[in-house]
MARNU-892191 format. One record per residue (C-alpha): x, y, z. Coordinates in steps of 0.02 Angstrom, whole numbers, padded with zeros to 5 digits, always signed. Example, Ala and Ser with C-alpha at 12.3 -4.5 7.8 and 13.67 -1.06 7.14 Angstrom:
2
+00615-00225+00390+00684-00053+00357
***
This chain:
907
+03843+06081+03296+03985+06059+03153+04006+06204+03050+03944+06201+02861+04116+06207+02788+04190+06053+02866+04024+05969+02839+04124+05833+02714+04259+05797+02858+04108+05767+02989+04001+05664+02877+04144+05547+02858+04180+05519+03036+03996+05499+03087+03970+05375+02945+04113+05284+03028+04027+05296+03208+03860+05248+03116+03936+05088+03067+03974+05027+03237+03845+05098+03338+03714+04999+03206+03816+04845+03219+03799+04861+03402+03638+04906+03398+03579+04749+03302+03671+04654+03456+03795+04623+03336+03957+04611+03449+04114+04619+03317+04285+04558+03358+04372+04722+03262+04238+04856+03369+04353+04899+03503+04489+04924+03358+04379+05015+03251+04334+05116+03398+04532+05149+03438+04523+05201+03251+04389+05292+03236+04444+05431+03412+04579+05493+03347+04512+05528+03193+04390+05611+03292+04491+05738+03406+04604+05764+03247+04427+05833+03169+04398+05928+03345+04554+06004+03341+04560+06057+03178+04382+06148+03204+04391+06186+03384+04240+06292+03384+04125+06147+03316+03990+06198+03449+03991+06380+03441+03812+06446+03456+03784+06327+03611+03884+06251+03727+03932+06070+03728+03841+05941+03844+03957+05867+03983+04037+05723+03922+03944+05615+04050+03768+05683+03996+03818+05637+03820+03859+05458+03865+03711+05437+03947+03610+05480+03814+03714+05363+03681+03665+05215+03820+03503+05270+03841+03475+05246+03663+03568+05090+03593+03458+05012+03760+03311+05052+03697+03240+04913+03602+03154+04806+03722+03188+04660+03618+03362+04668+03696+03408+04555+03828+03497+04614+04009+03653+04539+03981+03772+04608+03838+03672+04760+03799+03750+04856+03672+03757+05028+03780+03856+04946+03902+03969+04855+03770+03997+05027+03690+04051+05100+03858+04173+04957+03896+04261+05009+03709+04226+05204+03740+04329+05190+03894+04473+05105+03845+04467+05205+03681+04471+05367+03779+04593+05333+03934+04728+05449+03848+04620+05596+03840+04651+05707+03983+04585+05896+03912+04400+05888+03965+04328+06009+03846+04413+05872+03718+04324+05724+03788+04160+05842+03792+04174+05871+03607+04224+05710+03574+04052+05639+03658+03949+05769+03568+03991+05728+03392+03940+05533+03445+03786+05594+03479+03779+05723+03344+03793+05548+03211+03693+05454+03332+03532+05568+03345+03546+05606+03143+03530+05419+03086+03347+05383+03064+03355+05214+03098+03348+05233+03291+03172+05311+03256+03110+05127+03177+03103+05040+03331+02946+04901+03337+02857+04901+03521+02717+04782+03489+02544+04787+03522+02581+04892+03671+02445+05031+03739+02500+05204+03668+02601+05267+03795+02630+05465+03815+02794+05515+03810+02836+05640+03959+02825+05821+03929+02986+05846+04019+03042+05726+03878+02966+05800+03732+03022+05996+03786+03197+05907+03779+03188+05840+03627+03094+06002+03558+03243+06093+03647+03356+05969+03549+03294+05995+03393+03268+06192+03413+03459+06184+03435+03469+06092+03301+03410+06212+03186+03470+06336+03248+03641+06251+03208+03578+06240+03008+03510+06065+03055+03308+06062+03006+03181+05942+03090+03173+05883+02911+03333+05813+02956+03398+05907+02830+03589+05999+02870+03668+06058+02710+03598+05915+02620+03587+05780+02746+03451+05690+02764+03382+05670+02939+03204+05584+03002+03125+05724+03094+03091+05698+03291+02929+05765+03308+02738+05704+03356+02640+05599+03198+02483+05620+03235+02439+05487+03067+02523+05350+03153+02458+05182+03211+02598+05114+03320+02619+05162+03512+02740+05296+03528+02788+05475+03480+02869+05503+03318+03017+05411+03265+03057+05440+03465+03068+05284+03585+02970+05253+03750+03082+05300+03894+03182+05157+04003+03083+05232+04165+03200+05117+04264+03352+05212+04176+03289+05362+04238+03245+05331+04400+03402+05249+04433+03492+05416+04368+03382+05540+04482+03429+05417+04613+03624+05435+04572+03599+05637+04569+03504+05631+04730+03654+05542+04811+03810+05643+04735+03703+05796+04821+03693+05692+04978+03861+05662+04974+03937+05836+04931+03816+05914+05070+03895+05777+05215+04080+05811+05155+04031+06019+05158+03922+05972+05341+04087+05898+05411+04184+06043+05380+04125+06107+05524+04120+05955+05621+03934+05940+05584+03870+05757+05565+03780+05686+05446+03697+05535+05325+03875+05488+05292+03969+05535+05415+03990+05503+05609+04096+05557+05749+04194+05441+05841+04169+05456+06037+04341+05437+06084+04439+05500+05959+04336+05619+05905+04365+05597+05721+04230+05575+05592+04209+05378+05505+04081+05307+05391+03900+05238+05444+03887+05070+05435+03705+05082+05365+03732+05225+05247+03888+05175+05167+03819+05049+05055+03736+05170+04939+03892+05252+04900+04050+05180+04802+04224+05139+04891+04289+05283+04805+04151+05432+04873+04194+05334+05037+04372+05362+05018+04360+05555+04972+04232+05575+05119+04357+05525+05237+04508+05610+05187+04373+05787+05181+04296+05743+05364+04492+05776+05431+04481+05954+05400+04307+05949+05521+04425+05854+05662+04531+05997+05663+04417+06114+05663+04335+06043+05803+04505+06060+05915+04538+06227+05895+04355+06274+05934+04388+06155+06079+04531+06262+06122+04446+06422+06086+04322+06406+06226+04346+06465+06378+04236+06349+06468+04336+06209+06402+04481+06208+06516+04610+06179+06382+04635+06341+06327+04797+06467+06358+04755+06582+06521+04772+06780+06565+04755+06915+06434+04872+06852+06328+04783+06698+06330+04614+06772+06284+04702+06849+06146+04767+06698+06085+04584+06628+06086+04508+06785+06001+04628+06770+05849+04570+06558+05840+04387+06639+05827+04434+06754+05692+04527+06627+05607+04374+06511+05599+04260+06650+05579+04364+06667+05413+04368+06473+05375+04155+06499+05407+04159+06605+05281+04241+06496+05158+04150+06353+05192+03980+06468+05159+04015+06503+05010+04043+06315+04960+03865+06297+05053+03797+06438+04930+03878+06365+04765+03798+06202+04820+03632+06281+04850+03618+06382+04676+03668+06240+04590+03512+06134+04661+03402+06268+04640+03447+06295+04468+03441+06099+04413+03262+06088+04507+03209+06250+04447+03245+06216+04259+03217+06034+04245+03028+06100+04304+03006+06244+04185+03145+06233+04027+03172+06358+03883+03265+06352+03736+03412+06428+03854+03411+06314+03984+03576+06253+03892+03675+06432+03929+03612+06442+04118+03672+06258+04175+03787+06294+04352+03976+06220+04372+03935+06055+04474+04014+06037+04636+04087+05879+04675+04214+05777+04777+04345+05788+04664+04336+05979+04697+04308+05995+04868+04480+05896+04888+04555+06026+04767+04494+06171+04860+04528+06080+05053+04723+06040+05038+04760+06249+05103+04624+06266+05228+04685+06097+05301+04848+06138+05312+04826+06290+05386+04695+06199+05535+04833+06076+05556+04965+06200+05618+04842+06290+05715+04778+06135+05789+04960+06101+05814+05018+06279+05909+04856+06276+06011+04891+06113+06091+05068+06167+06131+04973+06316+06214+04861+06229+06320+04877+06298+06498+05005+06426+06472+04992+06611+06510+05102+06755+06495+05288+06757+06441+05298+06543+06422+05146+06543+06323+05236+06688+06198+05386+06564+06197+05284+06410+06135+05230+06492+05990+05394+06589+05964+05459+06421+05934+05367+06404+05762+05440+06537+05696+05579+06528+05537+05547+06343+05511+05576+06379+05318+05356+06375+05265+05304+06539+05242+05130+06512+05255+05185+06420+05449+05294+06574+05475+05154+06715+05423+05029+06616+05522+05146+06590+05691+05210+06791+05678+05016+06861+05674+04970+06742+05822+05126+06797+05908+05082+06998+05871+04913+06960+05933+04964+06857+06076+05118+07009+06118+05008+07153+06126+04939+07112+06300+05123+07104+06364+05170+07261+06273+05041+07385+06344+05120+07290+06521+05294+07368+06461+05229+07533+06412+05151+07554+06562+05283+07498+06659+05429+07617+06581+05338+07771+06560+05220+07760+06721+05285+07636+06840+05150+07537+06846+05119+07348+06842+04924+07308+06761+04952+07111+06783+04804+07041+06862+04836+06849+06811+04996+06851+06857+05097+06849+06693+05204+07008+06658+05380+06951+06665+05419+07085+06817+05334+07061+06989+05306+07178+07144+05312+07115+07304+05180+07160+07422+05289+07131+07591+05419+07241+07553+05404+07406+07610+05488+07567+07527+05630+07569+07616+05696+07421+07520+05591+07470+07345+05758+07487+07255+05831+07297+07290+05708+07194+07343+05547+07292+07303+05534+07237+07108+05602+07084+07031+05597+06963+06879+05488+06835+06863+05593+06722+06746+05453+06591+06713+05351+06708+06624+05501+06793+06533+05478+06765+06353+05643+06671+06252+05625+06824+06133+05673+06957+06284+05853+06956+06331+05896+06955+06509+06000+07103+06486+05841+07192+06378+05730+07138+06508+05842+07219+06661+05823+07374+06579+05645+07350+06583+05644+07332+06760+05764+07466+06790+05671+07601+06708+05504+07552+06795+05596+07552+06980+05695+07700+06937+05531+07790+06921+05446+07713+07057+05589+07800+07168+05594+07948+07113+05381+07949+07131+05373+07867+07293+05563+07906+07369+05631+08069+07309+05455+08156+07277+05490+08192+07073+05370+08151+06950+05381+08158+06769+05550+08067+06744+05528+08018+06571+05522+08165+06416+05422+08147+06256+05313+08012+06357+05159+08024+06213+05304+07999+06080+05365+07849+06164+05202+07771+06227+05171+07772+06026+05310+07698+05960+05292+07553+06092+05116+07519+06085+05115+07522+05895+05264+07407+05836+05237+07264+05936+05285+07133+05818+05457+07221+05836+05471+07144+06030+05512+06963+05950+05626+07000+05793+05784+06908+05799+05895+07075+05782+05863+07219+05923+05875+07357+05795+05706+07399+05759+05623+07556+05835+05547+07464+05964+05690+07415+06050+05764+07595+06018+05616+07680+06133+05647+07536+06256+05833+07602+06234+05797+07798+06234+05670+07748+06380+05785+07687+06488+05936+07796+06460+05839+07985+06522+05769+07878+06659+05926+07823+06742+06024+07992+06692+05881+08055+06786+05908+07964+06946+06077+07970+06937+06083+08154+06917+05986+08171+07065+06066+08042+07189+06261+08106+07140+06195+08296+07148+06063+08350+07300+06099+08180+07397+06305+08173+07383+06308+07995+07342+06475+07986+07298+06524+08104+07448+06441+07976+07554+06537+07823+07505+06692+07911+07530+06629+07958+07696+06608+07779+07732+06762+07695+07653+06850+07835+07780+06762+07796+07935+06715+07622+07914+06854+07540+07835+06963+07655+07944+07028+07738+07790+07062+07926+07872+07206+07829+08005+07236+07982+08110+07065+07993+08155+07061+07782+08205+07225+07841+08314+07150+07963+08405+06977+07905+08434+07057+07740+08503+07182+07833+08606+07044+07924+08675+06936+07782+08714+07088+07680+08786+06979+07665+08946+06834+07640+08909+06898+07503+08793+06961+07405+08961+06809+07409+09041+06718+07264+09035+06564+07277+08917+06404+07303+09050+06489+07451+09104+06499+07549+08952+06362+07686+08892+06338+07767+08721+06344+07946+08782+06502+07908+08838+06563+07903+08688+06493+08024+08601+06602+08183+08657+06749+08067+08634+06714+08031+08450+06691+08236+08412+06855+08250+08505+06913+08149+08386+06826+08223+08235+06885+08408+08293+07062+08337+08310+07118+08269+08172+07105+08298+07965+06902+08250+07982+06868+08405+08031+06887+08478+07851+06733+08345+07792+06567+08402+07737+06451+08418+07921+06336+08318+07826+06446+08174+07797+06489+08187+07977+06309+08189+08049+06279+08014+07982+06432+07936+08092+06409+07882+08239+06477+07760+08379+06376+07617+08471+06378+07499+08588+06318+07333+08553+06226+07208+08684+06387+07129+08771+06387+06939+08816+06480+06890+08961+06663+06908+08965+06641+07048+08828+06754+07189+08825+06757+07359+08773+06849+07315+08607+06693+07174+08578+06539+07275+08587+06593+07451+08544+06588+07504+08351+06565+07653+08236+06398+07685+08128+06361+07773+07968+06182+07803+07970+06086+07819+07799+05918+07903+07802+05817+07937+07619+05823+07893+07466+06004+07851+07526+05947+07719+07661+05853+07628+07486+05988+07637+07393+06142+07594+07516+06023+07504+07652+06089+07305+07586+06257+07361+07575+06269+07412+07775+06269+07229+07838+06429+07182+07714+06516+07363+07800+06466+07309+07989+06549+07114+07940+06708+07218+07858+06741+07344+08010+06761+07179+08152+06908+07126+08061+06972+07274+08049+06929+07339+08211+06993+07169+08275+07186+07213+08195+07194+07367+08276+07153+07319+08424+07296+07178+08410+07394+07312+08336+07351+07422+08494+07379+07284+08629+07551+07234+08539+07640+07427+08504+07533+07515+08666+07551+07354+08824+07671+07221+08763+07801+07314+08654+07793+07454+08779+07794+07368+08952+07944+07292+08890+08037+07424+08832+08008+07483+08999+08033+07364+09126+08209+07295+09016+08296+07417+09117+08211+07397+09284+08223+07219+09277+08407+07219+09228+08459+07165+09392+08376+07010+09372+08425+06972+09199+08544+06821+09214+08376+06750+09292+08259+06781+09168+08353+06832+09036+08285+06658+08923+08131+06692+08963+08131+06871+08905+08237+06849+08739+08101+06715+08705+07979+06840+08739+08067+06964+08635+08080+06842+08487+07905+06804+08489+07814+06980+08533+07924+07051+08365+07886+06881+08265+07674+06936+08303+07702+07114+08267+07788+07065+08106+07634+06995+08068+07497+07097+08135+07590+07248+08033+07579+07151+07864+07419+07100+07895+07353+07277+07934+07459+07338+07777+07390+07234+07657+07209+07251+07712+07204+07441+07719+07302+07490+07586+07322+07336+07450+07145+07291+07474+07039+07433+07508+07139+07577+07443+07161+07475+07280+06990+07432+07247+06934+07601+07308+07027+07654+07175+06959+07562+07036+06793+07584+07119+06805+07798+07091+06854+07732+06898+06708+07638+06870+06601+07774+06974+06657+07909+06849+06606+07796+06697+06450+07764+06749+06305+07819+06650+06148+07760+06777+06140+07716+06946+06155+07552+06923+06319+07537+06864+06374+07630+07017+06289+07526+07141+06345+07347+07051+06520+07436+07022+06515+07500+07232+06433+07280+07256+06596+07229+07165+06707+07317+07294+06623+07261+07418+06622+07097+07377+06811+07092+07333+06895+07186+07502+06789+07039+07577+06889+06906+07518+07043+07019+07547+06988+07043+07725+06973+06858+07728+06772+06879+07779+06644+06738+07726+06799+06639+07618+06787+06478+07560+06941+06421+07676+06960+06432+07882+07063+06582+07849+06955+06676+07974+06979+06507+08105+07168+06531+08085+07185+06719+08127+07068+06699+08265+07187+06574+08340+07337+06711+08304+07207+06843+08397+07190+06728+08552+07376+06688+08544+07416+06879+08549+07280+06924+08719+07376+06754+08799+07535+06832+08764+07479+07011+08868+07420+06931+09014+07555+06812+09019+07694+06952+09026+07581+07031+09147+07588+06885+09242+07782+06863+09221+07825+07054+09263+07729+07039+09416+07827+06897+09481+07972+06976+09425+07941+07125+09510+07884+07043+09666+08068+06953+09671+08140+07131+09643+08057+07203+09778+08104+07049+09897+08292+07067+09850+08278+07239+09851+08189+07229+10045+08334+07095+10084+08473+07231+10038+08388+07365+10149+08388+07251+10282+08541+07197+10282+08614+07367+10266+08498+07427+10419+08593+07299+10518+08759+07347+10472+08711+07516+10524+08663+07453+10710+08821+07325+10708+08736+07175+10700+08819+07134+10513+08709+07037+10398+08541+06956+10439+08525+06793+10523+08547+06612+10449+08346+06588+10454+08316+06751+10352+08455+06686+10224+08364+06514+10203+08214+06580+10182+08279+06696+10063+08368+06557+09956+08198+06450+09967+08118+06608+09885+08256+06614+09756+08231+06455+09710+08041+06460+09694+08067+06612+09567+08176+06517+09460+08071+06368+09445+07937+06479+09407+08045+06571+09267+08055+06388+09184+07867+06349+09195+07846+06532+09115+07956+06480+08971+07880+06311+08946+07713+06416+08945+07793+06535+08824+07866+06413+08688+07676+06326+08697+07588+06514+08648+07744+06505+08517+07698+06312+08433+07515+06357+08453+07552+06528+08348+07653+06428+08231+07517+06294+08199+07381+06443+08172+07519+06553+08063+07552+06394+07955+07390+06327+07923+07330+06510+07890+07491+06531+07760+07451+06349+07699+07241+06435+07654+07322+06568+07557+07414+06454+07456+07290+06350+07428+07169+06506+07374+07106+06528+07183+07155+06731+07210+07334+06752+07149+07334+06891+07272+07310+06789+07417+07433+06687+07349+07567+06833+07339+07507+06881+07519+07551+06707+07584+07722+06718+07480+07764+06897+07570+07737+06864+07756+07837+06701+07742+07976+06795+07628+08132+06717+07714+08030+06553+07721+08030+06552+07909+07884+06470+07923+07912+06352+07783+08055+06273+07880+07980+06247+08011+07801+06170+07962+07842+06010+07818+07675+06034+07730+07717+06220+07701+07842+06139+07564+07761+06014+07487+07696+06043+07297+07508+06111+07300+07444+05948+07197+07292+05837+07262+07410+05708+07329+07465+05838+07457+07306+05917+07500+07267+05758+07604+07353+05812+07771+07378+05706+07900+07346+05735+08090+07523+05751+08119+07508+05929+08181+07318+05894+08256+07220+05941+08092+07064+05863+08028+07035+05871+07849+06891+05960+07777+06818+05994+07618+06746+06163+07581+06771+06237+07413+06838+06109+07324+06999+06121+07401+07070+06024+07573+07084+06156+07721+07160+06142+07894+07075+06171+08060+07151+06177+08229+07127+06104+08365+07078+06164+08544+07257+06215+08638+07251+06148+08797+07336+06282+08859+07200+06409+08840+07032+06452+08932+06867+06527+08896+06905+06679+08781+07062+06621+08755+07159+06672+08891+07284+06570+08964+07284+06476+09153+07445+06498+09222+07508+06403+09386+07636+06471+09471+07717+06322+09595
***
């Protein structure tokens, strides 16, 4: 109640309040009440304000309490009518009055001190009810008003009515009085009150559905949609609550949809949840997450539960207290206070769950990675512990994959997989191997490769070389990279994570590499191969073909392995190979491959490096690419062999037995002359630039890269890049018909040795009948006959004359071997121009260097645009389009048989 010493200042505004509530009361509706009301509020609060502790021994009533009360009084009389009462006239002008008033502890004083002047006017106590029976008043009533006035007093207010010299009708039982009633008190509007247990009854009913559908719970209100799944209102319930309670229930039954998704998603027996470990991870940190939103929404159940019990318990059994103990309300209004952050957060989990539906592994670590840094720190905090949760599965996969070897992955979602069908002798390249589906967006794929290195590095050295323990301070590391795993997805690879990963990796492949370049001579070994394979050690190739030079005739069914064998140490004992390690020469070998018919020694014999160990894993892929590099090779010396050792030589030889002869076939041998230097010209350039600008430069750059290497790895992808590039230099597996073109050159060269030995023979044969012609002829001088007779001498000049024809159909054979070369040596120079290397290009430029060729073939001078790449069949080429570039393929010389030797008729 107002303090004592502003007793003047409250007198004067109740009076005023007095004045309008009697007017009102009388049914007395005044034109000026709703400005005397504007007039009189302000007045009011300025009172409040300057005494803001009016109330201070009890708390004020809630404003809506207070209101009720003022109605429940000016309604009273039952003299009134229903329409125009003058409660509900002064709650029209109290409204409007008090619209500006936004501090509720203002508009709860504000309502007290109208009821303060109300309840101390003792006119509302002379109310007339007839001849009516005397009607109790309820005890519940009467303790309230005894409650009222105990305050009262103990406010300085006496049930005299008295307050520092006030005058106020006491509210107490008469027991002297004739009239129905109690006191100066009125009977109770019983429909009033029912109507407002009703009202209370319904705001609990309403509060309870909105907490109930928090958790996706239906209720009086509220009802789920089949389909959609999202709550609406019941058409039969809905009409005891207003458009507004209907409105709030709605927008407070969303936060129940969502929660119903992600418990949808939590399941397992759903179906629409993530799958593996990481999966069920995933789930368990949705269940914690609602176990925590539970929790909340518990203790909303709880506050809702006191405050019932305490409004049943003391509106049964009040004190004088029951003022100080009345519990904060829970409404609507607050439940949509309190909902906004638990919404939001069950709307971005609602949102990364369905974006995880039916992942596993690495992809389902990407989905969520992908709500990460979108500027909301709550979204950010949220997606980083699901992603920590989610990672820690794949983390104790890449522990125990770089520090043991192994792979725990039984639903198939580690980003590196081991394949079953792949035995050890291929564990190093084929045995292990990325499975880039399940490779998170977070893991780089040069990170990741250094996963998989250290894990197959250790794998060998368990399973291959017999070592265990290849990784120090294991415990130290298994620590660090169990325990930061939120480190695996930050956005720079600087954290200590990624620095065991690092420190991991390095002692593992310094381990291997240690071992494979020291007790196994890996190095040593691909020296030993480059020597013997690529025919780098040349004396050697000299004498082990010189030494085979028969065997190497034979034709291929008649050729055995142990043959060869002492004739290959002959040649090891003989030349600088003898000074090699004797275990770099135990692994060569020589071996005969299964001829085909028409094969030759040169086709089906070969040398063989044999790898056995941890050797044969390592260098086991690379022996196919060495076995395609040595027929090329092997194929130019024997060209080189057949040119310098049968055609050079044999005519070197015979040029001075044949001399007699040489106004006969002295065209036909300058032609051959011509030609045989024109192929060796060739065969010698090719042979230079394979063995020595190819493979002796790259071998060189190879041994640079081998001595910078700091794992294994960089010397097997540094010994795959040689590989790869002498293979284009020794034109095998090229985009162009290089290969096509040289083969022709090949066939051309084998025509050319058994046409001279074709031509020599005839030649000689003519010798030897000239020769035979001479002896006779001087036999018969020496018996006197003189000379031989005239049938000898015709049938000597018919023989003549058979030879010579013969010498012309040997040249017009010749010059065909020479355009067929030239067709072959210009579409091969024409692939070389055409080629992306530049050093294929500078090739082509050197074995045309007096442009020889270029004079000879038209194409060979036209610009290299697009416009000239589109050949025509002039010279019998078809046009063909294989790596983006036009190419030139021969076609068949009529001229040559089956393994491209030639058919010669002599008639």
């Amino acid at each position: 109640m107002p303090h004592s010493n502003n007793h003047t200042d409250s007198n004067n505004v109740a009076t005023e309040f007095k004045g309008l509530i009697s007017q009102l009361r009388e049914g007395v509706h005044p034109k000026d009440s709703q400005e005397l009301l504007d007039r009189l509020v302000p007045l009011a609060l300025q009172y409040i304000r300057k005494c803001p502790d009016i109330f201070d021994s009890t708390p004020p009533l809630p404003e809506i309490i207070c209101l009720d009360k003022i109605m429940t009084i000016l309604e009273s009389n039952p003299i009134w009518g229903d329409e125009d009462k003058p409660g509900s006239v002064f709650h029209e002008h109290y409204v409007v009055a008090s619209c500006e008033i936004e501090d509720h502890r203002m508009r709860d004083l504000l309502a007290n001190l109208i009821l303060f002047s109300l309840e101390n006017d003792t006119s509302y106590g002379k109310v007339d009810y007839g001849q009516q029976a005397s009607i109790a008043r309820p005890k519940t009533e009467s303790k309230i008003r005894s409650s009222c006035s105990t305050t009262l007093q103990s406010n300085g207010i006496s049930l005299n009515g008295n307050k520092n010299g006030v005058s106020v009708k006491p509210s107490s039982y008469d027991s002297t009085q004739n009239s129905v009633g109690l006191g100066s008190v009125p009977l109770p509007n019983y429909v009033v009150e029912i109507a407002k247990q009703n009202n209370t009854n319904t705001d609990y009913n309403v509060v309870q559905n909105a907490i109930y559908s928090f958790l996706g719970v239906q209720g009086k209100y509220l009802k789920k949609d089949v389909i959609t799944g999202r709550f609406k209102l019941d058409p039969l319930s809905m009409q005891s609550i207003s458009s507004v309670q209907a409105g709030m229930l709605l927008r407070l039954s969303e936060l129940g949809y969502y929660h119903d998704r992600i418990t949808k998603f939590s399941n397992t027996t759903t179906g629409y949840n993530a799958m593996g470990s990481m999966g069920q991870a995933l789930m368990a940190k949705l269940k914690l997450e609602l176990s925590e939103f539970h929790g909340h929404v518990a203790a909303l159940q709880d506050q809702l539960n006191c405050y019932r019990e305490t409004q049943m318990r003391d509106y049964v059994d009040r004190d004088k207290s029951w003022l100080d103990r009345q519990p904060e309300q829970l409404t609507l209004f607050k439940l949509l206070c309190w909902y906004m952050e638990p919404l939001r957060r069950m709307q971005w989990l609602t949102k990364i769950a369905d974006a995880c539906q039916m992942k596993k592994g690495g992809d389902l670590a990407s989905v969520i990675y992908k709500f990460l840094n979108n500027g909301d720190p709550m979204v950010n905090k949220l997606a980083t512990d699901l992603l920590t949760v989610c990672c820690a599965p794949l983390v104790r996969m890449i522990s125990k994959w770089m520090l043991e070897g192994g792979i725990e992955d039984s639903h198939g979602e580690f980003f590196i997989e081991s394949i079953d069908e792949v035995g050890a002798d291929r564990l190093w390249h084929d045995k292990f191997r990325l499975r880039h589906s399940m490779l998170p967006k977070f893991v780089t794929l040069e990170l990741a490769d250094k996963i998989l290195k250290t894990g197959k590095s250790i794998n060998f050295l368990r399973e291959i070389c017999k070592v265990e323990e290849a990784v120090k301070d294991r415990k130290e590391l298994k620590f660090v990279i169990d325990n930061h795993v939120s480190h695996i997805f930050s956005y720079v690879p600087d954290t200590t994570w990624h620095a065991a990963i690092e420190t991991c990796y390095s002692q593992t492949s310094k381990h291997v590499l240690d071992i494979m370049v020291g007790p196994h001579k890996l190095l040593d070994h691909l020296q030993g191969m480059r020597r013997y394979l690529l025919l780098g050690q040349g004396d050697f190739v000299s004498i082990f073909i010189e030494n085979m030079k028969d065997e190497l005739e034979k034709i291929g069914t008649e050729i055995y392995s142990h043959d060869l064998s002492a004739m290959l140490d002959a040649a090891l004992r003989c030349t600088n190979a003898q000074y090699d390690d004797p275990d770099i020469l135990n692994h060569l070998d020589v071996v005969v491959k299964t001829p085909y018919p028409g094969d030759c020694g040169w086709d089906v014999i070969s040398l063989q490096y044999t790898v056995r160990g941890p050797l044969a894993t390592m260098l086991e892929p690379a022996m196919p690419t060495y076995k395609a590099l040595f027929k090329p090779l092997w194929r130019i010396k024997h060209m080189e062999f057949v040119l310098s050792t049968k055609i050079w030589k044999i005519q070197m030889g015979n040029a001075k037995a044949l001399r007699s002869l040489h106004d006969e076939i002295s065209k036909a041998t300058y032609r051959l002359h011509l030609f045989t230097s024109e192929i060796m010209h060739f065969v010698h350039q090719m042979q230079y630039y394979v063995l020595f600008e190819v493979i002796e430069c790259n071998w060189v750059e190879l041994q640079k890269r081998m001595q910078q290497a700091k794992a294994l790895d960089d010397i097997l992808d540094a010994h795959s890049k040689f590989l790869q590039a002498i293979s284009v230099g020794c034109f095998v597996n090229t985009s162009t018909n290089m290969e096509s073109h040289l083969e022709v050159v090949y066939e051309n060269i084998i025509s050319l040795e058994n046409w001279q030995e074709n031509f020599y023979k005839e030649c000689f044969a003519e010798l030897e009948a000239r020769e035979k012609m001479q002896r006779a002829i001087a036999e018969s001088e020496g018996t006197g006959r003189f000379g031989v007779t005239t049938e000898q001498k015709m049938e000597r000049d018919q023989d003549r004359k058979m030879f010579e024809q013969k010498i012309l159909t040997c040249c017009r054979t010749l010059e065909g071997f020479a355009g067929s070369y030239a067709k072959a040596v210009g579409g091969f120079l024409l692939a070389l121009n055409s080629s992306d290397d530049h050093n294929l290009q500078l090739f082509g430029t050197r074995l045309d260097f007096n442009e020889y060729y270029k004079k000879r073939d038209t194409n060979l001078s036209k610009p290299l645009t697009f416009e000239h790449w589109r050949m025509s069949n002039v010279y019998g080429y078809s046009k063909s389009h294989m790596g983006g570039r036009y190419s030139m393929y021969p076609q068949p010389t009529p001229q040559f048989g089956r393994q491209g030797h030639v058919s010669l008729t002599w008639d």
